[in-house]
Backbone as JSON, one array per atom type, in Angstrom:
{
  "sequence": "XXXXXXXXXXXXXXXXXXXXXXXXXXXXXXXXXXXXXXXXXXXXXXXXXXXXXXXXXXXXXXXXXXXXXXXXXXXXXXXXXXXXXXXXXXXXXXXXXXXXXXXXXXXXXXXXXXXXXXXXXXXXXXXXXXXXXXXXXXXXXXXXXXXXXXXXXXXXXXXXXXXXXXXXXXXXXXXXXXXXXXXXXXXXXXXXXXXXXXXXXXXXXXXXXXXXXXXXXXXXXXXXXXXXXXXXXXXXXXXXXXXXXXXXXXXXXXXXXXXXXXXX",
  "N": [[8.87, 4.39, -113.88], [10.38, 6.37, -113.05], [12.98, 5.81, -113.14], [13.01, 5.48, -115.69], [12.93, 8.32, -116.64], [15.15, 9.16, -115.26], [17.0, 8.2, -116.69], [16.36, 9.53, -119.18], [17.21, 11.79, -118.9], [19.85, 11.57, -118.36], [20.71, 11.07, -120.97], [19.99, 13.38, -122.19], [22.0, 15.0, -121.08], [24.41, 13.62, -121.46], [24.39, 13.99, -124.5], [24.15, 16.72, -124.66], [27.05, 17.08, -123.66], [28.3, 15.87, -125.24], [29.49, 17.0, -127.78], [31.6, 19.05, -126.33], [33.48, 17.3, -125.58], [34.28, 16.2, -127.53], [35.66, 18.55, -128.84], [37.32, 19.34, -126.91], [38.69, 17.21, -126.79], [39.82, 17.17, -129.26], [41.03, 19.55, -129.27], [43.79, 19.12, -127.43], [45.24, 17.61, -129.64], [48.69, 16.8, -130.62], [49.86, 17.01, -132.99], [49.18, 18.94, -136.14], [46.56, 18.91, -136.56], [42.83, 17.34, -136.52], [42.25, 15.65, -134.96], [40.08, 13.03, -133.01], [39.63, 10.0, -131.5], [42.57, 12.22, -129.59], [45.35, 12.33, -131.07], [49.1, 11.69, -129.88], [48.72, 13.41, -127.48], [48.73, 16.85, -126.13], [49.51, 19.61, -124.45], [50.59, 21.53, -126.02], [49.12, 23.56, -127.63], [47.58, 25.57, -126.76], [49.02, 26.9, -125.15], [50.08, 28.15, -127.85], [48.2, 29.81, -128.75], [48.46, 32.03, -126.67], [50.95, 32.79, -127.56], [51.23, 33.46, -130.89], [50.76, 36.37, -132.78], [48.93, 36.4, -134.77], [46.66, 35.16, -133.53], [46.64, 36.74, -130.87], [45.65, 38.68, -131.64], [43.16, 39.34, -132.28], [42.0, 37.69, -130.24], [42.51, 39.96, -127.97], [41.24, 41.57, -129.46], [38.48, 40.7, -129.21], [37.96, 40.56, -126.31], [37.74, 43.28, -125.75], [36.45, 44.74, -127.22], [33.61, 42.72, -126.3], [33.65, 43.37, -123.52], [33.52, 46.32, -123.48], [31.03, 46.93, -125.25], [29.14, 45.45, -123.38], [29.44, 47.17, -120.93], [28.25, 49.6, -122.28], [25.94, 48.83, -123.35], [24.73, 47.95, -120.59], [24.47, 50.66, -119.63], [22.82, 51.97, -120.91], [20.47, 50.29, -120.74], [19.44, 50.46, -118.26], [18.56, 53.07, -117.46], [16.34, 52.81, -119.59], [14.99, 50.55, -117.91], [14.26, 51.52, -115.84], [12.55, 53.62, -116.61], [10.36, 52.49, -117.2], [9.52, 50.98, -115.12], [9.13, 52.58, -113.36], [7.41, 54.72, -114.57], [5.32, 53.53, -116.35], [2.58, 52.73, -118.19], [1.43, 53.43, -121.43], [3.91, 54.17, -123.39], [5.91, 53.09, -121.47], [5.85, 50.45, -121.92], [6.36, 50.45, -124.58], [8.96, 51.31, -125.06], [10.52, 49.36, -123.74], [9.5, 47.02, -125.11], [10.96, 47.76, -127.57], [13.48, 47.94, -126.37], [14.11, 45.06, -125.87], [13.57, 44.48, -128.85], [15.89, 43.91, -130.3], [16.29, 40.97, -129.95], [14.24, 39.34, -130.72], [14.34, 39.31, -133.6], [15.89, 38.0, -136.47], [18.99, 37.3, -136.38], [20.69, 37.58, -138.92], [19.04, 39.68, -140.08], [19.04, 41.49, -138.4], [21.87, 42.12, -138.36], [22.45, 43.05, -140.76], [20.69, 45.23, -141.27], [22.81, 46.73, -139.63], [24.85, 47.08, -141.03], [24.0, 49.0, -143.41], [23.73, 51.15, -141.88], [26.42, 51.79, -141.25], [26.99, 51.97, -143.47], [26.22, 53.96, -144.54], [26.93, 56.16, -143.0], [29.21, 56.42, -142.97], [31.35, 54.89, -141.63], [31.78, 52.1, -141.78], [33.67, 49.06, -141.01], [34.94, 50.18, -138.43], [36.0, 50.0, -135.22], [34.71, 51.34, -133.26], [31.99, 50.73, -134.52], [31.69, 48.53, -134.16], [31.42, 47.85, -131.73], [29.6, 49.29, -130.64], [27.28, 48.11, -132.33], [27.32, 45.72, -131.28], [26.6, 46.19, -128.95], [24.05, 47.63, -129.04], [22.61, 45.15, -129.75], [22.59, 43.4, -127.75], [21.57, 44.87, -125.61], [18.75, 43.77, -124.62], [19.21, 42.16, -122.35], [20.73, 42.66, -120.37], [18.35, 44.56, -119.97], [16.37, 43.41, -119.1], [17.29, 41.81, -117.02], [17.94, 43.37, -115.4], [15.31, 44.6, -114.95], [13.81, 42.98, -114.05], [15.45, 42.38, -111.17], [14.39, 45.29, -110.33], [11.46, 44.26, -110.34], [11.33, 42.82, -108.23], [11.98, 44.54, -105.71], [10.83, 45.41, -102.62], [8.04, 47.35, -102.15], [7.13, 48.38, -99.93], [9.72, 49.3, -99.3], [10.37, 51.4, -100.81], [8.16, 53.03, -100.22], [8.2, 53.83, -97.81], [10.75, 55.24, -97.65], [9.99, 57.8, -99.03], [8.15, 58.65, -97.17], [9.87, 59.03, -95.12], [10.92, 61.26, -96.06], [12.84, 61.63, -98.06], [14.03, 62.7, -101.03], [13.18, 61.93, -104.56], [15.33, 61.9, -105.49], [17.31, 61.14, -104.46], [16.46, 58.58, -103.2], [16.83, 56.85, -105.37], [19.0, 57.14, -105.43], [20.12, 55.69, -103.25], [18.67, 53.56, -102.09], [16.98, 51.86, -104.5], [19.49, 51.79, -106.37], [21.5, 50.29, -105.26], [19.8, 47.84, -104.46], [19.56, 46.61, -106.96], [21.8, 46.17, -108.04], [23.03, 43.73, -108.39], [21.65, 42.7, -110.34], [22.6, 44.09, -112.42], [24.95, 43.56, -113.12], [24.42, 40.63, -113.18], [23.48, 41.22, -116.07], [25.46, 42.19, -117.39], [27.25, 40.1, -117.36], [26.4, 38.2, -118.75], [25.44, 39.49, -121.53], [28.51, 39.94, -121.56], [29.15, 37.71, -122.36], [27.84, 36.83, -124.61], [28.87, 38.77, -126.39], [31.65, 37.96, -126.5], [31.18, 35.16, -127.78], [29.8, 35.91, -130.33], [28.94, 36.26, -133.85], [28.11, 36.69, -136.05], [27.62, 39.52, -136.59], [29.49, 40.69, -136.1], [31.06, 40.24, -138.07], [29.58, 41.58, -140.53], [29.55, 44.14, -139.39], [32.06, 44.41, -139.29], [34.12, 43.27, -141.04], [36.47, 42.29, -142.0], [38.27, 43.63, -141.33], [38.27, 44.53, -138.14], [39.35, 42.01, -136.89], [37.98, 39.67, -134.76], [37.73, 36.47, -132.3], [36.14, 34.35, -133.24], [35.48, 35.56, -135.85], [38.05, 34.78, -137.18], [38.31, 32.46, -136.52], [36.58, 31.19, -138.84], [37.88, 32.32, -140.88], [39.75, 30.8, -140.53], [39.82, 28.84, -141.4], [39.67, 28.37, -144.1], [42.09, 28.16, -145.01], [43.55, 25.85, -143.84], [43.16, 23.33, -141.18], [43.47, 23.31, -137.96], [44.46, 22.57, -134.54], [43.96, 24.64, -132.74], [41.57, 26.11, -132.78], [39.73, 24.6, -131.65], [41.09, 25.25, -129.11], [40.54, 27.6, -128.5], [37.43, 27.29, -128.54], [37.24, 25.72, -126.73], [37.91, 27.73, -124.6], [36.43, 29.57, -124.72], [33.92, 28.36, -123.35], [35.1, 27.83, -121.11], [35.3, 30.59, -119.74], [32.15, 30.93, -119.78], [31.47, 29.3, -118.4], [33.12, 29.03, -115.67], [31.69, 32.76, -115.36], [28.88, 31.73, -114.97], [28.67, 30.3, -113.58], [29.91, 31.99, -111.43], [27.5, 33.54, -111.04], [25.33, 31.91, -110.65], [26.62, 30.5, -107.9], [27.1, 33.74, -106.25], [25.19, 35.16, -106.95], [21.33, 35.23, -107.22], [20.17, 33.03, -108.62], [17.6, 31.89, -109.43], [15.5, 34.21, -108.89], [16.63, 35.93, -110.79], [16.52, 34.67, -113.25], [13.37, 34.5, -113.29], [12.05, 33.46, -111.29], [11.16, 33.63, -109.13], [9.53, 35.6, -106.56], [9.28, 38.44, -104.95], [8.26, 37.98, -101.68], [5.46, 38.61, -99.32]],
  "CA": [[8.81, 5.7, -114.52], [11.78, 7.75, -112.35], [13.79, 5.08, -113.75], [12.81, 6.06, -117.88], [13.27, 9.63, -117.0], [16.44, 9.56, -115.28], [17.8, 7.63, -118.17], [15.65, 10.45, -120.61], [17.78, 13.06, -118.54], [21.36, 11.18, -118.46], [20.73, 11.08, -122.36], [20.14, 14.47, -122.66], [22.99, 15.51, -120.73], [25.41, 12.82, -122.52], [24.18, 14.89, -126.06], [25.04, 18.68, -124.82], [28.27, 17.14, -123.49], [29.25, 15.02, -126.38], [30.05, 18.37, -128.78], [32.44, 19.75, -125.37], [34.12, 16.61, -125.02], [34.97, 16.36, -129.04], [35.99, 19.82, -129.1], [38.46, 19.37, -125.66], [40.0, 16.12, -127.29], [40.7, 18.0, -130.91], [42.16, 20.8, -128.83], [44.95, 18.0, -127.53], [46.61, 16.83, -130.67], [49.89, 17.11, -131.08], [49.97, 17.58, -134.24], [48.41, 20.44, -136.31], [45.04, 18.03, -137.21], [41.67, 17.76, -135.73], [42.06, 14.06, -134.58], [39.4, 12.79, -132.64], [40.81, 10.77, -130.46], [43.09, 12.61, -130.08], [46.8, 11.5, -131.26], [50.09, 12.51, -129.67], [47.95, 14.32, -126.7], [50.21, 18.05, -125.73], [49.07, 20.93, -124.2], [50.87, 22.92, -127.22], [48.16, 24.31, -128.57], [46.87, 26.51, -125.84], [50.78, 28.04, -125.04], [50.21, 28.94, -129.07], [47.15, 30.51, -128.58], [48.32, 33.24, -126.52], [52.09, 33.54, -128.2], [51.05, 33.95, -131.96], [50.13, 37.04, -132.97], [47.8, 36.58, -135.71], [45.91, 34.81, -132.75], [46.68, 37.03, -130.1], [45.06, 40.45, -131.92], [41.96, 38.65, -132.45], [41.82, 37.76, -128.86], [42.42, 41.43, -127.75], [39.66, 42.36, -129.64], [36.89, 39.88, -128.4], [37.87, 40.65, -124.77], [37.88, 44.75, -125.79], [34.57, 44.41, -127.46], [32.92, 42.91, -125.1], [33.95, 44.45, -122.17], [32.81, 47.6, -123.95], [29.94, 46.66, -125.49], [28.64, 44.98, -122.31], [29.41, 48.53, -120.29], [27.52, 50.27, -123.05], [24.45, 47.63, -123.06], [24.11, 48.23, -119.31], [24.31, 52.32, -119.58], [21.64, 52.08, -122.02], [19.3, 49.46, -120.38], [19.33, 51.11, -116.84], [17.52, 54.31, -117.47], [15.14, 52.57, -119.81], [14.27, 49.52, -116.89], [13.67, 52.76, -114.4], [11.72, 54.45, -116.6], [9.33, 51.51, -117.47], [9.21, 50.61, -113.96], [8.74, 54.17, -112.71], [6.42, 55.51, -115.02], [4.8, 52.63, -116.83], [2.01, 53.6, -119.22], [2.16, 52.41, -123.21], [4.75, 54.28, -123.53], [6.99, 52.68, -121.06], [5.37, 49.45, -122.67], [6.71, 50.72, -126.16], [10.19, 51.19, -124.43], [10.89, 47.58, -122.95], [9.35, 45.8, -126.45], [12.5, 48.2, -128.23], [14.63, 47.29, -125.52], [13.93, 43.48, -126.27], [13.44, 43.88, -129.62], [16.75, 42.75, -130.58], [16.6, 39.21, -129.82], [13.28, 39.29, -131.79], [15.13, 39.29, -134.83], [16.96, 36.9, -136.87], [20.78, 37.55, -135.91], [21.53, 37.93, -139.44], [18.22, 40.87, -140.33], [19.69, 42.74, -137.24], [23.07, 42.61, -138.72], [22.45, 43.33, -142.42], [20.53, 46.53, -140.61], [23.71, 47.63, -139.13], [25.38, 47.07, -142.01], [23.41, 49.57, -144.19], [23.06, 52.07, -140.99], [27.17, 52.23, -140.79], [28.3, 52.57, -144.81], [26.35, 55.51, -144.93], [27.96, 57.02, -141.8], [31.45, 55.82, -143.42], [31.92, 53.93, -140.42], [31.87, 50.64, -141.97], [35.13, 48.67, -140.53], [35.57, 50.31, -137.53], [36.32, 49.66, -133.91], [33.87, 51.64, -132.56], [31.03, 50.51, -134.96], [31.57, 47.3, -133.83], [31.26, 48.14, -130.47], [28.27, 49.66, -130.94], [26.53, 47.2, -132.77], [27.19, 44.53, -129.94], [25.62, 47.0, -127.44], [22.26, 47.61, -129.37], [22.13, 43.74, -129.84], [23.14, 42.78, -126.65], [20.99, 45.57, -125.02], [18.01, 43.41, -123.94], [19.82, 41.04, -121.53], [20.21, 43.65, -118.78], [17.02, 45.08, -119.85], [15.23, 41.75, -118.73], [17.57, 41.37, -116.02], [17.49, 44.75, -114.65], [13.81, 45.05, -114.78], [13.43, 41.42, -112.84], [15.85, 43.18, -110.28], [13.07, 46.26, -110.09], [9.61, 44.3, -110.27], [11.48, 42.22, -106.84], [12.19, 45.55, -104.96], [9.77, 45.89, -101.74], [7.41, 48.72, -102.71], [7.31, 49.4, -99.06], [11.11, 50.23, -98.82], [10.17, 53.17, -101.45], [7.3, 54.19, -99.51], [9.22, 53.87, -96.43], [12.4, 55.96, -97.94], [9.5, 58.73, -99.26], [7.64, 59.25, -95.94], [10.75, 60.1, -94.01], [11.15, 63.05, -96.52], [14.37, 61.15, -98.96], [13.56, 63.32, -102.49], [13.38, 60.65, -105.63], [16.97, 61.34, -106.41], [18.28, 59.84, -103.24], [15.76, 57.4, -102.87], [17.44, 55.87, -106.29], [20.81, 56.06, -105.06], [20.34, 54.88, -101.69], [17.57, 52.44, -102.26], [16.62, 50.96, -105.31], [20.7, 50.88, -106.93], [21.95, 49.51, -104.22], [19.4, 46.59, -104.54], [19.87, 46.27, -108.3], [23.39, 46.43, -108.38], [23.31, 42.22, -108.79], [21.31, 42.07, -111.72], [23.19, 44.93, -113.89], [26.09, 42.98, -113.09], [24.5, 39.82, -113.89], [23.08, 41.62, -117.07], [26.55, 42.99, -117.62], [28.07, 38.93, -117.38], [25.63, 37.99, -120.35], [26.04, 40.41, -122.43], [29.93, 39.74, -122.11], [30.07, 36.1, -122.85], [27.36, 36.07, -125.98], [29.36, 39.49, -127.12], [32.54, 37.24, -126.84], [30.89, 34.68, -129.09], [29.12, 36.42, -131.41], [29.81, 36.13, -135.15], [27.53, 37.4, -137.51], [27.08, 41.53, -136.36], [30.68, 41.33, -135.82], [31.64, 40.21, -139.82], [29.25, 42.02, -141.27], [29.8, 45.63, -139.73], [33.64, 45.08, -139.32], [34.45, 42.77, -141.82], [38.41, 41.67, -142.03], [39.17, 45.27, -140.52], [38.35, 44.5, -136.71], [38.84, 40.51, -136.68], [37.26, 39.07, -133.92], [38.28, 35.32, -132.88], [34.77, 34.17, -133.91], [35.71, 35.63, -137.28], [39.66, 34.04, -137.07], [37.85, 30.76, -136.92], [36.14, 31.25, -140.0], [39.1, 32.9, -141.73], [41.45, 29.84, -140.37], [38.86, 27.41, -142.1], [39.55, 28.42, -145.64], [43.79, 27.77, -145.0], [43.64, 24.32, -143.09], [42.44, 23.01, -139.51], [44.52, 23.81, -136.52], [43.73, 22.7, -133.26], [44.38, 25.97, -131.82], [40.26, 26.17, -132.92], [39.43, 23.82, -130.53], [41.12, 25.57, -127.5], [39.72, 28.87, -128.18], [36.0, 26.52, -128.51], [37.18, 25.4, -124.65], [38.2, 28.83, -124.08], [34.92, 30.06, -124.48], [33.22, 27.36, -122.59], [35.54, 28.12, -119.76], [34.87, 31.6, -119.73], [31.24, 31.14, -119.97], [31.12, 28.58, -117.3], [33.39, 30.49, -114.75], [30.97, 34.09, -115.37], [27.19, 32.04, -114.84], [28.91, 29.83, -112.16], [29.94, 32.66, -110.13], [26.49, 34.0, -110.5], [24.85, 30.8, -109.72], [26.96, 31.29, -106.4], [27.06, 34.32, -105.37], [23.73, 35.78, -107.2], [20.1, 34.92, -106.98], [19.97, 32.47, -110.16], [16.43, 31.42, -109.87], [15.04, 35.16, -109.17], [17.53, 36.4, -112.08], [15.31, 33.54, -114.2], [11.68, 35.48, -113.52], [10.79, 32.53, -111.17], [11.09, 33.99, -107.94], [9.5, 37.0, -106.23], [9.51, 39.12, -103.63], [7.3, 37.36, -100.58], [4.94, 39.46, -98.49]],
  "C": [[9.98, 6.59, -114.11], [12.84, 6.49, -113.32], [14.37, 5.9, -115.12], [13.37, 7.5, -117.5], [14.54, 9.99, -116.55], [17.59, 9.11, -116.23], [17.68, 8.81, -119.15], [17.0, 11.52, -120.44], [19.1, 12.74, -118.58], [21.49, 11.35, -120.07], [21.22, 12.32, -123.15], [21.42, 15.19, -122.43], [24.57, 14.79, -121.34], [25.35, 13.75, -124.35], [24.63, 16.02, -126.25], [27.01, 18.21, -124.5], [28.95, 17.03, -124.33], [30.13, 16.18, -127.1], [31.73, 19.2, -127.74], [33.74, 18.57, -125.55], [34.81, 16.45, -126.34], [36.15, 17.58, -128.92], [37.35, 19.61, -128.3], [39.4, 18.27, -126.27], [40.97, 16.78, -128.74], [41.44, 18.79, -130.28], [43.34, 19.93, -128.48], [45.88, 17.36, -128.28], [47.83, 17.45, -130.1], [50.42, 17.7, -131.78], [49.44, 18.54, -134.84], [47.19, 19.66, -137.45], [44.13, 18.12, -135.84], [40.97, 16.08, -135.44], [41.25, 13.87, -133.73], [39.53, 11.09, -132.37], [41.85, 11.19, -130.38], [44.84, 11.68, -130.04], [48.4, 12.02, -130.56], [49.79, 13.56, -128.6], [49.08, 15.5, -126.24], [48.97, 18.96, -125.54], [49.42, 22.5, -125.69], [50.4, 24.08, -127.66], [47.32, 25.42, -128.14], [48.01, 26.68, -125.3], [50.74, 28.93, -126.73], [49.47, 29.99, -129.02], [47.54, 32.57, -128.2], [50.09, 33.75, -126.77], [52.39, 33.61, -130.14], [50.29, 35.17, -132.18], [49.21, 37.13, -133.55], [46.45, 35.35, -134.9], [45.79, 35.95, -131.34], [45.62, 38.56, -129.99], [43.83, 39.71, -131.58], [41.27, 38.43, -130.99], [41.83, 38.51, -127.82], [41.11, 42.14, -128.05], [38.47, 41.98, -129.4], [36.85, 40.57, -127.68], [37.38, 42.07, -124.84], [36.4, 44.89, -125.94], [33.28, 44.32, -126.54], [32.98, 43.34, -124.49], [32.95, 45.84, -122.14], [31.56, 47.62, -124.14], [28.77, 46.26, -124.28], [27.88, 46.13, -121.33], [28.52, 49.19, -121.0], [25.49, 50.04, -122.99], [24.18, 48.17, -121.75], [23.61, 50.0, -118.87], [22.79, 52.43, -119.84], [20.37, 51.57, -121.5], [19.26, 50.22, -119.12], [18.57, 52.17, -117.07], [16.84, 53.39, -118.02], [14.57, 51.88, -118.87], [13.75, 50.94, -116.17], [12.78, 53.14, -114.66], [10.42, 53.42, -117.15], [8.98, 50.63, -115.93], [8.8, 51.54, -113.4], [7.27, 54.5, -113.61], [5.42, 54.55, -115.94], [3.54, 52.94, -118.0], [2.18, 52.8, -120.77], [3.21, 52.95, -123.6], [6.25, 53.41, -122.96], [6.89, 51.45, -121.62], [6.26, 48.65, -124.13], [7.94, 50.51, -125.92], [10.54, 49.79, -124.37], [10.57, 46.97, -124.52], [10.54, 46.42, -127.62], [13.76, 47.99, -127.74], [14.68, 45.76, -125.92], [13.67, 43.1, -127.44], [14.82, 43.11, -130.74], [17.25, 41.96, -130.73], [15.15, 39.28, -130.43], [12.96, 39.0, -133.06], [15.71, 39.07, -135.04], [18.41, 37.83, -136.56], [21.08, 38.31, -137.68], [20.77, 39.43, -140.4], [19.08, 42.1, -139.94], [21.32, 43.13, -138.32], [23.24, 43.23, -140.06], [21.89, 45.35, -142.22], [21.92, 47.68, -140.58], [24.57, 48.24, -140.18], [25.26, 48.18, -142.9], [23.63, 50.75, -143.09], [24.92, 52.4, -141.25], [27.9, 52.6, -142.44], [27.54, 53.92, -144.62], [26.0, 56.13, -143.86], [28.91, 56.89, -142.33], [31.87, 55.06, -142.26], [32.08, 52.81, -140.52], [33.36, 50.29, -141.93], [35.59, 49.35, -139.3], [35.27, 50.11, -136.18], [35.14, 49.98, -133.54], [32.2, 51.27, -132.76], [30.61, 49.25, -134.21], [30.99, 46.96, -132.24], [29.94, 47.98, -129.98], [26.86, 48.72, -130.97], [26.11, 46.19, -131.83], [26.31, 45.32, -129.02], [24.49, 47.22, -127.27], [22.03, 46.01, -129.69], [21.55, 43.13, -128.88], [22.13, 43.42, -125.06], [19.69, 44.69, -124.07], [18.23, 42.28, -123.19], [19.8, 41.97, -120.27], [19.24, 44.06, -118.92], [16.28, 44.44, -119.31], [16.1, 41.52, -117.38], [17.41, 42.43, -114.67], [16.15, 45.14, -113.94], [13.29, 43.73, -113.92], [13.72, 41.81, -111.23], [14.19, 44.24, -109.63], [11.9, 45.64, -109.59], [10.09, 43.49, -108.61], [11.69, 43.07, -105.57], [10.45, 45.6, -104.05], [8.93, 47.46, -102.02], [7.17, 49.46, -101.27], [8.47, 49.82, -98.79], [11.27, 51.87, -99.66], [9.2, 53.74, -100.93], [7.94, 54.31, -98.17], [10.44, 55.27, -96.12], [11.36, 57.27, -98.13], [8.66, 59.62, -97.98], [8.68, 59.75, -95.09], [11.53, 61.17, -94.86], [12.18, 62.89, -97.8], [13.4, 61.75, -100.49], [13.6, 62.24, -103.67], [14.82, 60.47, -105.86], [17.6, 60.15, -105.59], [17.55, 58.46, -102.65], [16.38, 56.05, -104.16], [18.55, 55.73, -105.78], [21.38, 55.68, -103.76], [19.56, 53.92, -101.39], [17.5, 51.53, -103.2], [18.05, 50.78, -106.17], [21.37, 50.15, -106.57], [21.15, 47.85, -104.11], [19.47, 45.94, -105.7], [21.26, 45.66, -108.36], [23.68, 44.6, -109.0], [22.93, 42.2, -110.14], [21.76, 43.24, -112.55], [24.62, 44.25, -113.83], [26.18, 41.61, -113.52], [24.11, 40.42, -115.77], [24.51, 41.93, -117.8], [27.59, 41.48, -118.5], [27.55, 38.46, -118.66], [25.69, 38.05, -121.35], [27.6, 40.18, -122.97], [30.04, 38.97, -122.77], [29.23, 36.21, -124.37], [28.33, 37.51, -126.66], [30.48, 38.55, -127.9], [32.48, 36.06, -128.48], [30.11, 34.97, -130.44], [30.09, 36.66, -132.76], [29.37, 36.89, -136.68], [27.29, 38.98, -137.43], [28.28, 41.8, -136.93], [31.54, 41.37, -137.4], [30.87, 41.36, -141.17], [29.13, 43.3, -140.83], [31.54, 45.76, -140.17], [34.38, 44.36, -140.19], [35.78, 41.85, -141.56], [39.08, 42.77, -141.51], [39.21, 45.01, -139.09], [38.12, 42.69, -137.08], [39.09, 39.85, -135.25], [37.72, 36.94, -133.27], [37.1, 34.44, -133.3], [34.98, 34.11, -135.55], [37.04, 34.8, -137.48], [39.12, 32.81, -137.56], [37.84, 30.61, -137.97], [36.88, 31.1, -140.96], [40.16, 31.62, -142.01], [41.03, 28.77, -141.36], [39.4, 27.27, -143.47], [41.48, 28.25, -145.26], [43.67, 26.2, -144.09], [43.32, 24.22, -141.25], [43.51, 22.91, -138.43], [43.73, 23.52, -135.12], [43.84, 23.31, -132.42], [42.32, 26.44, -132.19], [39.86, 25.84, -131.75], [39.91, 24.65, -129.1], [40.58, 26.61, -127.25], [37.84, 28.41, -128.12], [36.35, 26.38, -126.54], [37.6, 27.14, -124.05], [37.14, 29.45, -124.03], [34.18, 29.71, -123.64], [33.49, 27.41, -121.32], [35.17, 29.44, -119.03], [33.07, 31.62, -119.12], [30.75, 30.04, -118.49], [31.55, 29.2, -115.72], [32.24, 31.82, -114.3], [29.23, 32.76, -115.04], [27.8, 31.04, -113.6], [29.05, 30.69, -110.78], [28.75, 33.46, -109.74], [25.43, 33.26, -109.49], [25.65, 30.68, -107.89], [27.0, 32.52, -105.75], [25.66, 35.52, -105.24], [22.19, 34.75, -107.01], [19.91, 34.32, -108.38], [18.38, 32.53, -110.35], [14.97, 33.06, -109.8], [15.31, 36.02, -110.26], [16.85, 35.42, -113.38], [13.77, 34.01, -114.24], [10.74, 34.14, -112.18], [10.77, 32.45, -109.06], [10.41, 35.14, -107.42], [9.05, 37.45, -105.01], [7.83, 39.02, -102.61], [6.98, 38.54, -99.81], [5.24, 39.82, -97.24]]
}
């Protein structure tokens, strides 16, 4: 039986790889095809990446995006986790299931939403919409991570901090942010990488006005196949492996997962 299942589990892990390992060989041509294996193997294609411009904007504006969006997401989710941990009630209840209800909903509902919410603002196509949009999407990733942070906080270090006289303010910013601070930062890492890849909010508030390299892809599809696709596919992957690796080291993965908690 350990036998069958470590076979079940080499299988599985041979299946998520297979798609990485395609992707990394197409990025390698030589040539400007999507050979598999690949032909003429050259780094080329990732030196193009970041000295063409009509690749380079695109790649400006992921990184901007997110970044932003991410920062925004975490603003946003931080008071609500506090105040659904603090004050709890159906209200705070109501809070957290609006905080989370954005992954609730098909990707492309949410976006058709935004869509309608930004022509009539006139904001449709711009920078900041886009921004935006990622941030209320993206919002319940620190909300869930934030609030995991919170429910693991010793409840005697806040009765502890309140008996020797510390007023609520300073009991938050000498107590309970200081112990957070990991998971708005992992909440923060999250947020970045699915902002990065995200495709459908980002076409349908900002269209061909803010293009995204998500959207580029798309765009490159309808003119011919370039294996400059492929490196921004490993460029992602790298990215995304880098940001949950360094959490997996230097954060609490399996309490940041819901499956740890704070021992008596």
């Amino acid at each position: 039986m350990r036998s069958l299942g470590a076979l079940y589990v080499i299988a599985i892990l041979l299946l998520l790889a297979a798609p990485l390992v395609v992707v990394t060989g197409v990025s390698l041509n030589g040539g400007q095809s999507l050979n598999f294996p690949p032909q003429d193997m050259s780094l080329r294609w990732y030196g193009a990446l970041f000295q063409q411009p009509d690749w380079l904007g695109p790649l400006r504006n992921s990184v901007l995006i997110a970044a932003l969006a991410s920062l925004l997401a975490v603003a946003v989710a931080l008071p609500l986790a506090l105040h659904v941990w603090a004050r709890g009630g159906w209200l705070g209840r109501a809070l957290y299931t609006l905080g989370v209800a954005p992954f609730m909903l098909p990707p492309v509902i949410t976006a058709l939403g935004f869509l309608v919410f930004w022509i009539s603002l006139g904001m449709y196509g711009q920078f900041s919409a886009t921004v935006v949009s990622h941030a209320v999407f993206l919002v319940t990733l620190p909300v869930v991570t934030i609030s995991l942070g919170l429910q693991a906080i010793d409840p005697a270090l806040i009765e502890a901090a309140r008996v020797m006289g510390a007023p609520r303010a300073k009991v938050l910013r000498t107590v309970v942010l200081p112990l957070i601070v990991p998971y708005m930062i992992s909440g923060y890492a999250f947020a970045f990488v699915l902002s990065l890849n995200e495709y459908i909010i980002a076409y349908m508030v900002a269209g061909f006005t803010v293009e995204t390299l998500p959207i580029k892809i798309f765009n490159s599809l309808r003119y011919g196949y370039t294996p400059i696709m492929g490196v921004v596919s490993v460029l992602f992957v790298a990215i995304a492996v880098a940001v949950f690796g360094l959490i997996g080291r230097y954060g609490n993965l399996p309490r940041l997962l819901g499956a740890e908690r704070v021992r008596e």
